[in-house]
Residue frames relative to the residue before (quaternion, step in Angstrom):
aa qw qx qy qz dx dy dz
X 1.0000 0.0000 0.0000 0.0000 0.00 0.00 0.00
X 0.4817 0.4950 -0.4282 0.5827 4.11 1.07 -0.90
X 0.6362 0.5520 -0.4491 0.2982 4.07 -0.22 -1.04
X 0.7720 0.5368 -0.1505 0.3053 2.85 0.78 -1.87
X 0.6108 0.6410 -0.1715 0.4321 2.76 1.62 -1.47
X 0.6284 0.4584 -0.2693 0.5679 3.52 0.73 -1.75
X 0.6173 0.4344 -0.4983 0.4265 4.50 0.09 -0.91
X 0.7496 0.3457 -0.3962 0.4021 3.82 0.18 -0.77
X 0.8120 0.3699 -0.4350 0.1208 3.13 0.66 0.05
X 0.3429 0.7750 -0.3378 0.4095 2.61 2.31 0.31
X 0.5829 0.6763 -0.2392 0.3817 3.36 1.52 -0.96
X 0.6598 0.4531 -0.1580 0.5783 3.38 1.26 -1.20
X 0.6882 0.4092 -0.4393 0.4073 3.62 0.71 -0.42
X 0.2753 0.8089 -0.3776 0.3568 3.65 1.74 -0.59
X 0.8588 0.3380 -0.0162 0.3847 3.08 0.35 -2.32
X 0.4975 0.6206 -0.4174 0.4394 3.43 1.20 -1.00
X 0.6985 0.4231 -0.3136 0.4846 3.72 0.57 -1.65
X 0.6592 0.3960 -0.3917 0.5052 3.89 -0.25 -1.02
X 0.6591 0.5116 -0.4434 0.3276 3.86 -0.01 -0.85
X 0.5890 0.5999 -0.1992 0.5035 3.52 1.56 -1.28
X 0.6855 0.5056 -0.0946 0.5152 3.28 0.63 -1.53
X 0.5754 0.3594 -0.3662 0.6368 4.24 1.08 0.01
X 0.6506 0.5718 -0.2700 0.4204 3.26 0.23 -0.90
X 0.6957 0.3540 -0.2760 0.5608 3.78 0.33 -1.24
X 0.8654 0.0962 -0.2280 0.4357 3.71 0.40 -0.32
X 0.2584 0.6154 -0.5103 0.5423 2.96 0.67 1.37
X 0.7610 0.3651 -0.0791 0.5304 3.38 0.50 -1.59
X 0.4201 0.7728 -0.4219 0.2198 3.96 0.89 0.23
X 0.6835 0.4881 -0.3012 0.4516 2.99 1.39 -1.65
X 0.4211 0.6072 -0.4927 0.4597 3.98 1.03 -0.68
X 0.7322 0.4396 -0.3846 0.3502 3.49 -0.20 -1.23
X 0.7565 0.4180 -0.3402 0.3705 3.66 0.59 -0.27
X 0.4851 0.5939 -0.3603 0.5311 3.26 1.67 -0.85
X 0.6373 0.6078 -0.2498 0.4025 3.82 1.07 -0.64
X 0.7081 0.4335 -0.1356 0.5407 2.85 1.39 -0.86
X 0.4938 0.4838 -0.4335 0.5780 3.84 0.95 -0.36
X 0.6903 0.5701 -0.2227 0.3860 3.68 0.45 -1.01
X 0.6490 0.4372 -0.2120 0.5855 3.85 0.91 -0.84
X 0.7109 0.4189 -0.3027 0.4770 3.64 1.09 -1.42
X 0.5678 0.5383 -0.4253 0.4549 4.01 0.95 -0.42
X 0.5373 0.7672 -0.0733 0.3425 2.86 0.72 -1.03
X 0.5912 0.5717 0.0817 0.5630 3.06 1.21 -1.55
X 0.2784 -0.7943 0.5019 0.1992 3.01 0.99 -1.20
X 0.3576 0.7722 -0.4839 0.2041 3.67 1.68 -0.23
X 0.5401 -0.6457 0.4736 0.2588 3.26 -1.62 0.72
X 0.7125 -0.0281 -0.0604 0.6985 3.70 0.97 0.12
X 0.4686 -0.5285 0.7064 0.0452 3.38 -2.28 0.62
X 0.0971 0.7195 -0.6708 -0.1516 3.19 -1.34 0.92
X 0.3886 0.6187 -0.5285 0.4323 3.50 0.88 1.16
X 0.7217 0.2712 -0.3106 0.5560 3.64 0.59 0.04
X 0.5193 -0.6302 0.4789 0.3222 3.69 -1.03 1.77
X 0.3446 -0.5882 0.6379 0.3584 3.84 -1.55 0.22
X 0.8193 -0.2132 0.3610 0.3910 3.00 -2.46 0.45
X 0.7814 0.4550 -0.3011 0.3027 3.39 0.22 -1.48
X 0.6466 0.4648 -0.3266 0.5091 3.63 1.04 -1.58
X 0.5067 0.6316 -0.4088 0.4209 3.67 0.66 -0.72
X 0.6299 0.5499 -0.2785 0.4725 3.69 0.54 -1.47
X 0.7954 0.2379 -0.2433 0.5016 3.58 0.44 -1.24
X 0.8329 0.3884 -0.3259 0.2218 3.72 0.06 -0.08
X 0.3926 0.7654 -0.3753 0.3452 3.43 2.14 -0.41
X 0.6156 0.5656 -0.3851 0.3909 3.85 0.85 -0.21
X 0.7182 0.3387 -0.3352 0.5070 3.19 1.41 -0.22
X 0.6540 0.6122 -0.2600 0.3604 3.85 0.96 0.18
X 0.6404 -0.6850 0.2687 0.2204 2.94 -0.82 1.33
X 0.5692 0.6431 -0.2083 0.4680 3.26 2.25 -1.08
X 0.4971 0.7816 -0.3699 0.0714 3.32 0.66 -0.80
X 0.7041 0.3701 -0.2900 0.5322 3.29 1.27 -0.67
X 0.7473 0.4644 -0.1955 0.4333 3.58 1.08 -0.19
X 0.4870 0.6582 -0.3383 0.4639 3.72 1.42 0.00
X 0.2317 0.6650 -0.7100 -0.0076 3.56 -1.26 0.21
X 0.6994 -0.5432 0.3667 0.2852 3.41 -1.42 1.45
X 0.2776 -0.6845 0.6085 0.2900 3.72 -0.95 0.69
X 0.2953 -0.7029 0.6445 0.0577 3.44 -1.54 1.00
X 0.4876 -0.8113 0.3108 0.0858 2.60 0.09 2.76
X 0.7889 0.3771 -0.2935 0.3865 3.46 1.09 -0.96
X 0.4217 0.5714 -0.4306 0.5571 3.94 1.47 -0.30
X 0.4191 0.6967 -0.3407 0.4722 3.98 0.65 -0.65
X 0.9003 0.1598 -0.0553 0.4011 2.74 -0.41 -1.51
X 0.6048 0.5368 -0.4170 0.4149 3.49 1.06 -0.32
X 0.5051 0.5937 -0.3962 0.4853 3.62 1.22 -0.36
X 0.7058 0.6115 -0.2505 0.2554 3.42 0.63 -1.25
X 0.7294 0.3014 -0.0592 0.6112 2.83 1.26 -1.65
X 0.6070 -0.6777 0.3315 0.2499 3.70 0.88 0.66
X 0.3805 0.7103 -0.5175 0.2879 3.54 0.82 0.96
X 0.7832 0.2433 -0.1652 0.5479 3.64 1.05 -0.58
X 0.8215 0.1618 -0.2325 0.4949 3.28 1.58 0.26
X 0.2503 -0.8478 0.4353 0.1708 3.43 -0.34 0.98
X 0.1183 0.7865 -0.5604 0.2312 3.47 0.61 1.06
X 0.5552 -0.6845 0.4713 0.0328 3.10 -1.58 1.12
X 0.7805 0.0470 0.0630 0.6203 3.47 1.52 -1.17
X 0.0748 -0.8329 0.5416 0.0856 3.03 -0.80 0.89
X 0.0071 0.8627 -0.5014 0.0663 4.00 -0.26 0.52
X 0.0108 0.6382 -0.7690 -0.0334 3.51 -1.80 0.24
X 0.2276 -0.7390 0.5415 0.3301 3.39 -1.31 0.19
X 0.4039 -0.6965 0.5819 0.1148 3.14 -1.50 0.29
X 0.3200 0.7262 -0.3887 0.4682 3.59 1.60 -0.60
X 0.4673 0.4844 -0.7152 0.1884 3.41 -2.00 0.36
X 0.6402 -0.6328 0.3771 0.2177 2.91 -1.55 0.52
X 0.4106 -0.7517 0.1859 0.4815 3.51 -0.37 0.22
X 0.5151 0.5408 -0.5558 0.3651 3.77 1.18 0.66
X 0.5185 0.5593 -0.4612 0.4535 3.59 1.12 -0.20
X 0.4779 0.5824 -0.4408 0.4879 3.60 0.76 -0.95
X 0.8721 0.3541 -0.2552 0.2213 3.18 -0.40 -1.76
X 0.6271 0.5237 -0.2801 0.5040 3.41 1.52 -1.32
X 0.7239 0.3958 -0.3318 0.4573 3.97 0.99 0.04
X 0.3173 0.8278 -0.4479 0.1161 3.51 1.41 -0.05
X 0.8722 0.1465 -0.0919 0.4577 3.53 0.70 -1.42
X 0.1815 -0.7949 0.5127 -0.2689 3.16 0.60 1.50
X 0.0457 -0.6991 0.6962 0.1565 3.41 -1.15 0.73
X 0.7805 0.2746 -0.2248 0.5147 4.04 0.71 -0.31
X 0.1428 0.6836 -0.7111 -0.0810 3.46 -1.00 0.11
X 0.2818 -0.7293 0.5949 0.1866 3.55 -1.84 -0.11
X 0.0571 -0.8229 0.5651 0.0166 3.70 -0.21 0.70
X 0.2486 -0.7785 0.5606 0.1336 3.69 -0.66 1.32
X 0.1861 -0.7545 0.5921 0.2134 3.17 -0.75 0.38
X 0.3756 -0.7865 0.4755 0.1188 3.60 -1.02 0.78
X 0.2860 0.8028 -0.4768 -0.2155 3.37 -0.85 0.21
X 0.3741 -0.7633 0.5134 0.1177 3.71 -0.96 0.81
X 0.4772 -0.6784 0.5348 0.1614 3.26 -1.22 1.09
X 0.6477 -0.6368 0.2083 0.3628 3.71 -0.87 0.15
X 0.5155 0.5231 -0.3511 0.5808 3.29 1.88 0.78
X 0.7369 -0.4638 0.3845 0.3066 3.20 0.75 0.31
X 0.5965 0.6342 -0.3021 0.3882 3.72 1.38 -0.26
X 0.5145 -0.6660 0.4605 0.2821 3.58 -0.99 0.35
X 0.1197 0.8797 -0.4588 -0.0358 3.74 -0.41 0.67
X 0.7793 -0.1725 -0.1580 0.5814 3.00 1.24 1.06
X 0.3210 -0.7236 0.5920 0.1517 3.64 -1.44 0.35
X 0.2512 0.7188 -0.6433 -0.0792 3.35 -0.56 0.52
X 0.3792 -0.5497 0.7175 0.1981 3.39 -1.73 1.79
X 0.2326 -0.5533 0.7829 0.1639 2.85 -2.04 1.44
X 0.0099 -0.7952 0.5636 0.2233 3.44 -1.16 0.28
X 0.2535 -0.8755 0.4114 -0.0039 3.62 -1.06 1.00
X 0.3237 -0.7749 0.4980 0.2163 3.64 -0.35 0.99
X 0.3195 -0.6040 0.6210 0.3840 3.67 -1.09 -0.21
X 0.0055 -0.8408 0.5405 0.0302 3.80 -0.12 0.78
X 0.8838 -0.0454 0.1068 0.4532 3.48 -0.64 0.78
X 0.7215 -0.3174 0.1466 0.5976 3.42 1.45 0.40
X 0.8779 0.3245 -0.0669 0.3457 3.06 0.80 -0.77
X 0.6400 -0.4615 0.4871 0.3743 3.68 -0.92 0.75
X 0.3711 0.6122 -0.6915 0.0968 4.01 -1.04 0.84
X 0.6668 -0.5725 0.4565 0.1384 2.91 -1.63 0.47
X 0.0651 -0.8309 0.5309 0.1532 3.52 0.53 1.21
X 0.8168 -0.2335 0.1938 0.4906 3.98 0.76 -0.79
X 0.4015 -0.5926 0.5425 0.4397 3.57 -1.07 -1.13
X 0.7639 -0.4240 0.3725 0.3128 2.97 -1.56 0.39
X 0.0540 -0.7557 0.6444 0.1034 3.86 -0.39 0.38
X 0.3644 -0.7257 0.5743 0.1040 4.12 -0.13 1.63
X 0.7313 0.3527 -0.5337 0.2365 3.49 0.38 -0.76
X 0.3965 0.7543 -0.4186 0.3141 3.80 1.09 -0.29
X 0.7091 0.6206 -0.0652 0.3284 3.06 1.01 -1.23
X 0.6292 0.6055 -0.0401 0.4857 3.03 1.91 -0.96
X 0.6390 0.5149 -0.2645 0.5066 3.55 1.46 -0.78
């Protein structure tokens, strides 16, 4: 009966850890979207979380984005952020999913994360899709979405 007893809980400590262990990388790419957001914010005079024109130039042959990126313009950014060209009330993204979505998106090499913002009724007044690459390990910011592609 202890065996039996001591395997389930080995079983549950299994899952606790892996449940943790999806989750923490799962929840990376946020951590940069967090960071572009604090550094705008900020008001910083350049980002090294978003790839340059140049690194862009050499790696876009291997990305899925290529026909659908265009470079973010660090300072338009940041004026959005901090509300000079938009007077929005709320900004948001989610971070939520479930944990089979988590798991079935774990080893991803691209994701997109929109960012939202909302006037003081509750309305949308614009979307900008960040879109991110896994580069060399690591979550980077390759650009945004450019809609008019999308349209032809």
């Amino acid at each position: 009966m202890k065996l039996r007893s001591l395997l389930i809980i080995f079983i549950l400590s299994l899952l606790a850890i892996s449940y943790m262990i999806i989750n923490y990388t799962y929840e990376k790419r946020f951590e940069v979207i967090e960071k572009l957001l604090q550094e705008a914010q900020k008001d910083l005079p350049h980002t090294d979380l978003i790839i340059t024109d140049i690194q862009w130039d050499d790696y876009k042959s291997k990305s899925p984005y290529k026909y659908t990126r265009e470079s973010i313009d660090w300072n338009a950014f940041k004026e959005i952020i901090n509300r000079k060209t938009l007077n929005y009330n709320t900004l948001s993204y989610s971070t939520s999913a479930s944990l089979l979505y988590k798991l079935t998106h774990l080893k991803e090499k691209t994701c997109s994360v929109p960012i939202y913002f909302y006037d003081k009724q509750g309305n949308e007044l614009i979307e900008i899709v960040i879109l991110m690459e896994k580069i060399k390990g690591y979550w980077t910011i390759v650009g945004q979405l450019n809609y008019s592609h999308l349209l032809r």
